[in-house]
Residue, then its C-alpha position, 0 to 999 in steps of 0.5 A: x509475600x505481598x512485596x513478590x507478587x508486585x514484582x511479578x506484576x512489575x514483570x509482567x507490565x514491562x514485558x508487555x510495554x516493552x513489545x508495543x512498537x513505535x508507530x512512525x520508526x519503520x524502514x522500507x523493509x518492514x514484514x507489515x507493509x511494503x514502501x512504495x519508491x516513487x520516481x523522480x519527476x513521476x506524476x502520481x495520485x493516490x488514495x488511502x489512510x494517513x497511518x503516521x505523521x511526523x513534522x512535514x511528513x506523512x505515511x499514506x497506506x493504499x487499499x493493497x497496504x502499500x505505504x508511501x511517504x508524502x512530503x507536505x511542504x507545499x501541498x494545497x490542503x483542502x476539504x471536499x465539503x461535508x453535510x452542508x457542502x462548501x470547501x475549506x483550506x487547512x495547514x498540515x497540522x490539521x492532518x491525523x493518523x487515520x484520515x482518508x485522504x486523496x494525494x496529487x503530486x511529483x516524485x522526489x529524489x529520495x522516492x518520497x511523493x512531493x505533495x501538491x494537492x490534498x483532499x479528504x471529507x469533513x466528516x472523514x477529518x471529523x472522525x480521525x480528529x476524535x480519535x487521535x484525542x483518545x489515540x494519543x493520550x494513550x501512547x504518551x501515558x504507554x511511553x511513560x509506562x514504558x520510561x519507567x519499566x526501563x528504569x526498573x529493569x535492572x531490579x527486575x532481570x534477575x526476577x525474570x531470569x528466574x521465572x524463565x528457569x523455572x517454566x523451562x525450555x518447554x514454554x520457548x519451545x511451544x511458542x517456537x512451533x506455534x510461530x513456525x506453524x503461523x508461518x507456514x499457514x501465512x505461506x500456504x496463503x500467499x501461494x494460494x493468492x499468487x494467481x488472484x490479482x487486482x487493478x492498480x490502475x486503468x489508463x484508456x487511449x484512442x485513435x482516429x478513424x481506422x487507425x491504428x496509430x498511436x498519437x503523442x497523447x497516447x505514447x505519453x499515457x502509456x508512459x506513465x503506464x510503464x513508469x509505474x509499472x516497473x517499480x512494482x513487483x508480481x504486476x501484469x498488464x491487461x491490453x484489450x482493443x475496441x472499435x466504432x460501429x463505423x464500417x465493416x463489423x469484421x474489419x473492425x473486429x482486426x482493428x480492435x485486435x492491432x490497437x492493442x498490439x501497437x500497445x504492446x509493441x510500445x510498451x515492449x519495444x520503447x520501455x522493455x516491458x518483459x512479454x511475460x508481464x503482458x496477461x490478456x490481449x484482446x480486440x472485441x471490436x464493436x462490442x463492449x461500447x462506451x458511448x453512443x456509437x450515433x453521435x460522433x463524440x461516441x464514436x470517437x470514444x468507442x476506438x480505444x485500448x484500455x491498459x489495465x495495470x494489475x498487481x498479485x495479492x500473493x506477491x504484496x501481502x506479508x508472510x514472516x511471523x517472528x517470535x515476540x520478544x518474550x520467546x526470544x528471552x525464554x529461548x535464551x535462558x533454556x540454553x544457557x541452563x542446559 
């Protein structure tokens, strides 16, 4: 009796051991998150957590969930100071699974981020260090659990096969429905989240007195806008035009309004950026001021266009759910005692 409760413990643990997945082994295609592709020779900066490493070789995930792959091979790594301030230089093997870091660096061929810089907090490495000591222990003691419940497994099938005829289809089934009504509540969820967007990225431009033309700062600012752009999906481009107090208010107020649309019209007309991906265009004119309209260096940064970049929630959040491993076997096993 004591011998077949231990086999059904035995069961139990390789079932759960199993189904613990490997953190680094996933493809651009996983339900969990979505990979960013970063285009060859594009300057990029980004911030998250480091959710894996593996050699030279980081996964760093964004407020939105997405994860981009960052090469370390020639990054400058560095703190930003802690209590007492003062900055440090690391090597890569300082970096761990849950560090806030702020990456700076250039496309590769392969869509990976080619690091140049690193930054992150000595407190922030301070906590990650703590816990990846407890972190990893762990996966190293579960991946020998694991080791020897594959060992076991051919003891063990039989025993399995027997416990899934005597529970039946009844329990597959039930876990069948409850996958299927995950799926549709995580449906309804991204549906509802389609029109709630949120800001990738601002970029501003300016322009001279009474002008509405764009300066070669300005077309290669609104270069990066659209190179970024379209290698995300569900994105939408926010133009707004502002004006100096210099002038008449209501000229001013056209102005404003032609700034933004010879943004538009670059972006469409010189990158192919589909109208319906332009949201809101808008010139307030004089409004909204950023600087002190009395002094010249206000006034110069009051004429501007502010680009937003946005991208929808719905669009980026994931919606499978799939039946664990446990119901896929019960499944199977009703099938073939039917």
């Amino acid at each position: 009796m004591i011998r077949k409760l231990n086999l059904f413990a035995l069961t139990a643990l390789s079932l759960v051991v199993l189904s613990v997945p490997a953190v680094f082994a996933q493809d651009t295609t996983d339900s969990a998150s979505q990979t960013r592709n970063v285009v060859a020779g594009q300057k990029m900066k980004l911030k998250g957590i480091v959710v894996a490493k593996e050699d030279n070789k980081i996964i760093v995930r964004d407020d939105l969930g997405i994860d981009t792959h960052v090469m370390l091979t020639s990054a400058n790594i560095k703190s930003k100071g802690g209590f007492f301030g003062g900055s440090k230089t690391y090597n890569s093997n300082n970096i761990v699974r849950g560090l806030a870091v702020e990456v700076e660096g250039v496309g590769d061929n392969g869509g990976a981020l080619v690091a140049n810089k690193i930054l992150f907090g000595k407190d922030d490495l301070r906590v990650a260090q703590s816990i990846d000591s407890r972190v990893t222990p762990a996966e190293e003691r579960i991946g020998q659990a694991e080791q020897n419940a594959q060992r076991l497994s051919g003891q063990l099938d039989e025993l399995v096969a027997v416990s899934n005829a005597a529970r039946g289809g009844a329990k597959a089934a039930q876990d069948t429905a409850d996958a299927a009504v995950a799926g549709v509540n995580a449906t309804n969820t991204r549906i509802s989240s389609l029109d709630d967007y949120t800001v990738q990225s601002t970029s501003t431009v300016n322009f001279k007195v009474a002008s509405s033309v764009l300066s070669p700062e300005a077309k290669a600012s609104l270069d990066e806008v659209a190179t970024a752009a379209l290698g995300l999906k569900g994105y939408t481009i926010e133009i707004t035009g502002f004006a100096s107090a210099d002038g008449d208010e209501k000229k001013n107020k056209v102005l404003s309004q032609r700034r933004a649309q010879a943004v538009i019209d670059y972006l469409v007309e010189t990158h192919n950026v589909p109208l319906r991906r332009i949201g809101t265009s808008y010139g307030f004119g004089e409004l909204q001021a950023v600087a002190d309209n009395t002094t010249r260096e206000g006034r110069e940064q009051n004429r501007r266009v502010e680009v937003k970049l946005m991208v929808s929630r719905g669009l980026n959040q994931p919606v499978e759910v799939k039946a664990t491993e446990t119901q896929e076997s019960g499944a199977s096993t009703a099938t073939n005692n039917e």
